[in-house]
N, CA and C of each residue as an Amber inpcrd file, in Angstrom:
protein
   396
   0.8160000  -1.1740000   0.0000000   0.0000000   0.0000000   0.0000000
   0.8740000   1.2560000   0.0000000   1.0700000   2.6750000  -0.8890000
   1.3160000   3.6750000  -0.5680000   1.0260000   4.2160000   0.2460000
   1.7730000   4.6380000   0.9540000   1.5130000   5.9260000   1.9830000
   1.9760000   7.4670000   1.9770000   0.9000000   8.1120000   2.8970000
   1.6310000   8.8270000   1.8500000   2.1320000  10.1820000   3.5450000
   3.2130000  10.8850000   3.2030000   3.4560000  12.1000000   4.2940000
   3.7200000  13.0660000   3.4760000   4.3170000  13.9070000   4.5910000
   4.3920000  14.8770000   4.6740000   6.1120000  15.4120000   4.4840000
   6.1990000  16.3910000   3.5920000   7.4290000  16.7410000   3.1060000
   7.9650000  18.0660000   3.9480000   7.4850000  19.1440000   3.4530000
   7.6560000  19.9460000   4.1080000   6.4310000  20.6260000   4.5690000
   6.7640000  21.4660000   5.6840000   5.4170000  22.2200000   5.9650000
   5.9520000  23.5890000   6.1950000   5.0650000  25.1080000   5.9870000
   5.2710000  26.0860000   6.1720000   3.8950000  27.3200000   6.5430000
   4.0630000  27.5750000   7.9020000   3.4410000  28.5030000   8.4600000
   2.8300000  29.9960000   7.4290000   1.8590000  30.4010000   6.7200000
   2.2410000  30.9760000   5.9960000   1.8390000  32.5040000   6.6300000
   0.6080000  32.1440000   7.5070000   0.2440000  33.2860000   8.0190000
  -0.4230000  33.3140000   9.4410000   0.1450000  33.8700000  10.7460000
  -0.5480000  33.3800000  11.5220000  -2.2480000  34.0280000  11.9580000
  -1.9390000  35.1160000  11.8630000  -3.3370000  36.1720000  12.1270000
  -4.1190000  36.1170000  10.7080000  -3.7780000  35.9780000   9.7210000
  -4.6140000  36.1040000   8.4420000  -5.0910000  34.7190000   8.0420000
  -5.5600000  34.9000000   6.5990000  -6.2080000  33.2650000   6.1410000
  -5.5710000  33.8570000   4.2180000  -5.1810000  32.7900000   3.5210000
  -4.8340000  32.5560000   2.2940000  -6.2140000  32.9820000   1.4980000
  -6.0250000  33.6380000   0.5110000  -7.4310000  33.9620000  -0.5450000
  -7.4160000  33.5210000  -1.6140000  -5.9810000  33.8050000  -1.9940000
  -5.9140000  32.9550000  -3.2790000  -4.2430000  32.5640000  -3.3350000
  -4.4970000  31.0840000  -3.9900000  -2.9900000  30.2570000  -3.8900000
  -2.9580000  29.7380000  -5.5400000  -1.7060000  30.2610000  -6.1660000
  -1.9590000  29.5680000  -7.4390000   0.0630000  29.3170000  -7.7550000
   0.0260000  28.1690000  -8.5540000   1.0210000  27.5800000  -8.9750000
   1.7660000  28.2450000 -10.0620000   2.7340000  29.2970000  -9.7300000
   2.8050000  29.9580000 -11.7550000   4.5660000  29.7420000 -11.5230000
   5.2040000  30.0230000 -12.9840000   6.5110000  30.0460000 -13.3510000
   6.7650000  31.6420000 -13.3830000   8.0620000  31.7760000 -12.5640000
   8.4870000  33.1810000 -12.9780000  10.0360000  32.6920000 -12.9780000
  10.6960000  33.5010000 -13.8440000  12.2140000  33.2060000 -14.0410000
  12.3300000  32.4070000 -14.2700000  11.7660000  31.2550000 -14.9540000
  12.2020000  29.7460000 -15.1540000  12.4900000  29.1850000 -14.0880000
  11.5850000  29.3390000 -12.8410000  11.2110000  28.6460000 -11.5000000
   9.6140000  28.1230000 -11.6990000   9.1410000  26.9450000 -10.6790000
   7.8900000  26.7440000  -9.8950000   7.7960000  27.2670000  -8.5140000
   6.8040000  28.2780000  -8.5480000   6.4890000  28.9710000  -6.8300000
   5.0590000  28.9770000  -6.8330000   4.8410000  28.6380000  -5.2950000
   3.8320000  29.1130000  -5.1180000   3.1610000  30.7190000  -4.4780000
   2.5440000  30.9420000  -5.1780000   2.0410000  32.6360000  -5.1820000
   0.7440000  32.7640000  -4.2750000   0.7440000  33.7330000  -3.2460000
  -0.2850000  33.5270000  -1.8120000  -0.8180000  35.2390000  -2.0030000
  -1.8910000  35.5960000  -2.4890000  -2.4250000  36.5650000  -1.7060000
  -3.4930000  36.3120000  -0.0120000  -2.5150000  36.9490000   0.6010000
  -3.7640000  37.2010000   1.8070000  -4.4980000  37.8880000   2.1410000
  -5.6800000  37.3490000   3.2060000  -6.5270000  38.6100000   3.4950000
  -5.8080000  40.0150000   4.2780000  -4.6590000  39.7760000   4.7320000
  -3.8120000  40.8860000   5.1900000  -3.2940000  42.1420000   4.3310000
  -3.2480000  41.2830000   2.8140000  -2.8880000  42.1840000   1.9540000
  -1.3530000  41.8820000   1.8890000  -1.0040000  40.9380000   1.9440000
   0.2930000  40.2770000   1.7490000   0.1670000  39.5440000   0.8510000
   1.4540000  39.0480000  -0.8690000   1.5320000  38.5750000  -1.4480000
   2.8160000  37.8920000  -1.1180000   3.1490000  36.3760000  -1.2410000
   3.7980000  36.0040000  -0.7220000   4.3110000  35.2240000  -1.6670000
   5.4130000  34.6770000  -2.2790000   6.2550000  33.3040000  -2.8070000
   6.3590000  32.2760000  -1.9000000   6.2390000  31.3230000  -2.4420000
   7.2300000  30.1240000  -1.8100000   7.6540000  29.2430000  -2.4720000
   9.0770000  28.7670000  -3.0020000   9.3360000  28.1080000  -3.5230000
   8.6230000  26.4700000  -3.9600000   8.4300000  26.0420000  -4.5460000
   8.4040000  24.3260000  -4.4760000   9.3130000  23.4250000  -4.9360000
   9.5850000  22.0430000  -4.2590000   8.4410000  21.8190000  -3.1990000
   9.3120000  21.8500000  -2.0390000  10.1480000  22.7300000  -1.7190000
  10.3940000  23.0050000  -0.2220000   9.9260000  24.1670000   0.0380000
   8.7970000  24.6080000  -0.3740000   8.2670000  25.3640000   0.2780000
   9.3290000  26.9400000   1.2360000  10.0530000  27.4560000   0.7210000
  10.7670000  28.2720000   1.0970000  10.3010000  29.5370000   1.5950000
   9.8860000  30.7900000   2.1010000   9.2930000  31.9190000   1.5120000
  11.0080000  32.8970000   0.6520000  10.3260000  32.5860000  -0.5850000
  10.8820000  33.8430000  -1.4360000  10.8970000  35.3100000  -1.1720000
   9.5300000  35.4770000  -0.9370000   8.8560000  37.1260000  -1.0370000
   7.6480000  37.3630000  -0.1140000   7.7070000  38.3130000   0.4350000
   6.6070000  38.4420000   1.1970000   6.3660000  40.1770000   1.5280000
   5.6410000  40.2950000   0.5400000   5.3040000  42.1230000   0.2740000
   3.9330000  42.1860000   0.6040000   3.7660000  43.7750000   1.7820000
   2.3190000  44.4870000   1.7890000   2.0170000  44.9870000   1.0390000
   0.9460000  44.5040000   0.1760000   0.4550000  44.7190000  -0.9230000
  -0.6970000  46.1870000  -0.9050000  -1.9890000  45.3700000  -0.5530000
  -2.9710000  46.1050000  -0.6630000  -4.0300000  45.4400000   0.6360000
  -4.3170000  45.7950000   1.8410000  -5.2870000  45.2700000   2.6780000
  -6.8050000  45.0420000   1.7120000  -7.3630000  43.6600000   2.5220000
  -8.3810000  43.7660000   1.8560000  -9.9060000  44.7860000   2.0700000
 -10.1420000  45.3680000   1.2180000 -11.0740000  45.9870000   1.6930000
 -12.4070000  46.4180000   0.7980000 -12.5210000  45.1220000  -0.4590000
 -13.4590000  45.4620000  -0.9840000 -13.4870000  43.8130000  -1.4000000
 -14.5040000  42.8890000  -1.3320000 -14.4700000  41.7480000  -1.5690000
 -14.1750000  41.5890000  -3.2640000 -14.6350000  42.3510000  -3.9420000
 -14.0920000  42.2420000  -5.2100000 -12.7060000  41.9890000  -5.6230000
 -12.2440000  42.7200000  -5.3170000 -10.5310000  42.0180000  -5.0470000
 -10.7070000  40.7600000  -4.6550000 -11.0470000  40.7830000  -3.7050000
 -10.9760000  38.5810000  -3.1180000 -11.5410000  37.9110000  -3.8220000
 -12.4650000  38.6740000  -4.8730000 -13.0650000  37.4080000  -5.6340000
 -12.1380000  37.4670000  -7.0760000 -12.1350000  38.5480000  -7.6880000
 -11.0670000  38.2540000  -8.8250000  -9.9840000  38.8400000  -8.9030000
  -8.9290000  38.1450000  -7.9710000  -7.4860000  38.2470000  -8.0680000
  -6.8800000  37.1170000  -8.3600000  -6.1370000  37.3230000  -9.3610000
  -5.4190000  35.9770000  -9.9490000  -3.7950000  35.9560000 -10.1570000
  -3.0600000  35.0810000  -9.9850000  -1.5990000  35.5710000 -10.7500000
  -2.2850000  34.6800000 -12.0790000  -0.6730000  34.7810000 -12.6420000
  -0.5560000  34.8440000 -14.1310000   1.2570000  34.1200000 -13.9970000
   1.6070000  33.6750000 -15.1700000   2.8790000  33.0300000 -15.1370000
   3.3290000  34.0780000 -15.7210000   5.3910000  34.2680000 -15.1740000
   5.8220000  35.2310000 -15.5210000   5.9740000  36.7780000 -14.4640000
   5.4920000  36.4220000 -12.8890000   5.3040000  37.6380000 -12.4230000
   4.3840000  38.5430000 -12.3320000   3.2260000  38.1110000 -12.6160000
   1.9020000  39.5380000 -12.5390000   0.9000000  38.7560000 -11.8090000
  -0.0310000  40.0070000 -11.5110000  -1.4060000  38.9490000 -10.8790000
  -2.6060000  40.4190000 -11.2750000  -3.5450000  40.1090000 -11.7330000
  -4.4570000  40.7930000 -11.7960000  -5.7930000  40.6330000 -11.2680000
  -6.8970000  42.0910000 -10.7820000  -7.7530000  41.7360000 -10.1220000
  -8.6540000  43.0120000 -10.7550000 -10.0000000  43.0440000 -10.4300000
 -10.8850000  44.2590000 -10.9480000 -10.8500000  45.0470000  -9.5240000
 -10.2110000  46.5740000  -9.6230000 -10.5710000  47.2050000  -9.2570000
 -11.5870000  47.3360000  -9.0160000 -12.4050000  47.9890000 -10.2710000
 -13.4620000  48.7910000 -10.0360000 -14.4080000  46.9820000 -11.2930000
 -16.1470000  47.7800000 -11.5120000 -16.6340000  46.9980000 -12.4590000
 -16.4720000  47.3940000 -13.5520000 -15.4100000  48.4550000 -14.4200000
 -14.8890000  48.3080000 -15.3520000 -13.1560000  48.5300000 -15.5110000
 -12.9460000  48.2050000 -14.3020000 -11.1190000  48.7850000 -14.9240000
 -10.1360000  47.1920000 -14.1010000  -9.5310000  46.6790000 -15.1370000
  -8.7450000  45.8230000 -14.5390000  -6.8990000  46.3980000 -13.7750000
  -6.8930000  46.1210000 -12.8550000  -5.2970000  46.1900000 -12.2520000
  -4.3860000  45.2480000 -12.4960000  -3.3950000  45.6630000 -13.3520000
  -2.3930000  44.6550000 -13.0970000  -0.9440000  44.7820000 -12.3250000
  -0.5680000  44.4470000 -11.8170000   0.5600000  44.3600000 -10.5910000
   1.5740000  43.4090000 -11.2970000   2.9720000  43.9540000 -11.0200000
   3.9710000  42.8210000 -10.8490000   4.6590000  42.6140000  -9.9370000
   5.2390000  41.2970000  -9.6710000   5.9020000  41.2870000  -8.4960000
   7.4910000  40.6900000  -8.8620000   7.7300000  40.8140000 -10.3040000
   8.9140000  40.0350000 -10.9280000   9.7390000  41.5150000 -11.0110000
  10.7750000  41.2050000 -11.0040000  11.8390000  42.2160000 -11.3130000
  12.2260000  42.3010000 -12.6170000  12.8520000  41.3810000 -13.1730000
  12.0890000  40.6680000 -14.7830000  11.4820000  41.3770000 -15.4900000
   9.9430000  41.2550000 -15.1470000   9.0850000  41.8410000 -15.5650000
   8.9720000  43.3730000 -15.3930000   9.5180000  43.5890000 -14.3510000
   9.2420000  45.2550000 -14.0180000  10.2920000  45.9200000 -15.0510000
  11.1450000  45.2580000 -15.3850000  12.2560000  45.3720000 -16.1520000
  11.9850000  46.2740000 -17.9760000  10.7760000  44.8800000 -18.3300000
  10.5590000  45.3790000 -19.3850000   8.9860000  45.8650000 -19.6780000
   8.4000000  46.4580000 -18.6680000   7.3660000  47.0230000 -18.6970000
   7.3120000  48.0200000 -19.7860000   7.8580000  49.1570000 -19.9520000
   7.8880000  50.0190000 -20.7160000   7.9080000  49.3820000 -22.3690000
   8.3760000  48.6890000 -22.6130000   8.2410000  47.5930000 -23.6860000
   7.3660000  47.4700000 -24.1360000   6.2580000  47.1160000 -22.9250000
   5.1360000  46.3610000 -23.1580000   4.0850000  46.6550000 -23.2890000
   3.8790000  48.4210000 -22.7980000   3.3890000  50.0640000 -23.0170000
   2.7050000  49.5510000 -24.3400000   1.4940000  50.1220000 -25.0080000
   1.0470000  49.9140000 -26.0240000   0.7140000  51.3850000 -26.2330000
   0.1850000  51.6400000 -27.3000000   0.0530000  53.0410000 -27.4610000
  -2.2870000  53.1770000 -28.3440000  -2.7680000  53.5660000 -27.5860000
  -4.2390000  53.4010000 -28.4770000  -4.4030000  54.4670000 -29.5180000
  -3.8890000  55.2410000 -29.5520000  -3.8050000  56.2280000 -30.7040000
  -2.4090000  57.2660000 -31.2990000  -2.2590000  57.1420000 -32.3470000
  -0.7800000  57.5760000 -32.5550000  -1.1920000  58.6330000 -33.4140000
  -1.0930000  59.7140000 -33.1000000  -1.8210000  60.9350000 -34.2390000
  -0.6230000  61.2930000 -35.3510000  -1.7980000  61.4060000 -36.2100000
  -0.9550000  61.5320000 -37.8850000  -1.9600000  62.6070000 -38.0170000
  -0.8950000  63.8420000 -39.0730000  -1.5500000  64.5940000 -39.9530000
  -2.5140000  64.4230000 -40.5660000  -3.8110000  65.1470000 -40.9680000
  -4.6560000  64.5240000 -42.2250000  -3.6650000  64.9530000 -43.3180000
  -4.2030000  64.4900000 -44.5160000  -3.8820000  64.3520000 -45.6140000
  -4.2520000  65.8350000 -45.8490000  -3.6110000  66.6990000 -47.1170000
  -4.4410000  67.4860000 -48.2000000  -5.2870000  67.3740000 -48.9520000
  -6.2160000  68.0550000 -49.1180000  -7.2330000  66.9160000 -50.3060000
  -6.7990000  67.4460000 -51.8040000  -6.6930000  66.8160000 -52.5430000
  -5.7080000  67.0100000 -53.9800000  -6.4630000  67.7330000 -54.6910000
  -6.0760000  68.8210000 -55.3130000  -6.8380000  69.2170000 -55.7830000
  -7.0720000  68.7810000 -57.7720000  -8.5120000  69.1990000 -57.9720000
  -8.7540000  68.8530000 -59.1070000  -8.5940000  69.2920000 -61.0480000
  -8.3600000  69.0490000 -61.6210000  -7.9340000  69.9900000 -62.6400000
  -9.4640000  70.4430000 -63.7790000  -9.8260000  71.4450000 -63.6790000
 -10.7640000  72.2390000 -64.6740000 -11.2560000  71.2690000 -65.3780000
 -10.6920000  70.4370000 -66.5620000 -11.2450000  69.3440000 -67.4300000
 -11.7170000  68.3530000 -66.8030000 -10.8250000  67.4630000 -65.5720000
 -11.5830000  66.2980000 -64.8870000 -12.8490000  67.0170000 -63.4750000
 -12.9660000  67.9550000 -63.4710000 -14.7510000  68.2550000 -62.4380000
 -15.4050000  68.9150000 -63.6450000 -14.9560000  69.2710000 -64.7100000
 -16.1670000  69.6740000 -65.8290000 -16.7450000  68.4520000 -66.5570000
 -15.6550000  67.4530000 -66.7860000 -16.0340000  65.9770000 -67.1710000
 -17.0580000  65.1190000 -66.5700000 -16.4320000  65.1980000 -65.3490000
 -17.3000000  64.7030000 -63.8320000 -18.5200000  64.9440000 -63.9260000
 -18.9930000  66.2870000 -64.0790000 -19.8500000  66.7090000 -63.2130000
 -20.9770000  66.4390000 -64.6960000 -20.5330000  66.6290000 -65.6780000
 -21.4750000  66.2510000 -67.1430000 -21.8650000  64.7930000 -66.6850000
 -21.4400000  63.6100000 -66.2800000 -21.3520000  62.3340000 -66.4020000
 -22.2220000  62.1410000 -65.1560000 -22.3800000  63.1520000 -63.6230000
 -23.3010000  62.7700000 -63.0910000 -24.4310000  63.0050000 -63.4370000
 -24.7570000  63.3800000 -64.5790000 -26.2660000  63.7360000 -64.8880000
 -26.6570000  63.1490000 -65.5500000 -26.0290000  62.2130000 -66.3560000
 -26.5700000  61.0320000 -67.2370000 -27.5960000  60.3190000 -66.5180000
C-alpha cells in the first residue's frame, strides 16, 4: 500500500487566512504565489516550500478584489478594481524590467492628408457624367 506524508510544511500566516494560492513560473522557477486577506503577497518556492517574497500589498477591503485576483505566469497577478477597470501588478523584477516595452500606445496621431486638388477638365467631365 502507498503511503503517503508529509514533506515539508510552512506557516504561511498566523493572524490572516490565504485567498488565493496559485502555482505559476516566474524566471524559469515553480512557486507558489499567496495573496492574503492581510494584503500580503507572498512566494514560496516548491516543493520546499521556502518563503521567497513576502510584500504588503494592498489590505483587503473590498471583496471584489478577493473574488477576482489571480496571478498569471511570468510575475503579474491581476484583479478588478473597479466593475470596469482591470489592475495589473507585478511582483517580478524581470518583468518590471521590461514594462515600458510592453506600453502599447491606443492612438498615434498623424496629420490629415491634403485633399488634392482637381484639374478644370476632370470636375467639368465629372460633373457632365453625373447627370446622365
Amino acid at each position: 500500500m502507498p503511503s503517503q506524508s508529509c514533506l515539508f510544511v510552512h506557516n504561511i500566516t498566523e493572524s490572516s487566512f490565504v485567498l488565493r494560492a496559485d502555482v505559476v513560473s516566474v524566471c524559469n522557477s515553480v512557486c507558489l504565489a499567496c495573496f492574503c486577506a492581510n494584503g500580503h503577497i507572498m512566494t514560496l518556492s516548491l516543493p520546499s516550500l521556502r518563503p521567497l517574497m513576502d510584500i504588503n500589498y494592498l489590505p483587503l477591503t473590498d471583496m471584489r478584489i478577493a473574488r477576482t485576483f489571480c496571478f498569471t505566469n511570468g510575475g503579474q497577478a491581476l484583479y478588478l478594481s473597479s466593475p470596469t477597470e482591470i489592475q495589473r501588478i507585478t511582483y517580478s523584477q524581470e518583468m518590471c524590467d521590461n514594462l515600458q516595452e510592453m506600453l502599447g500606445e491606443l492612438f498615434t496621431p498623424t496629420e490629415t492628408p491634403e485633399a488634392q486638388n482637381r484639374g478644370f477638365l476632370k470636375g467639368f467631365f465629372r460633373r457632365k457624367c453625373q447627370y446622365f
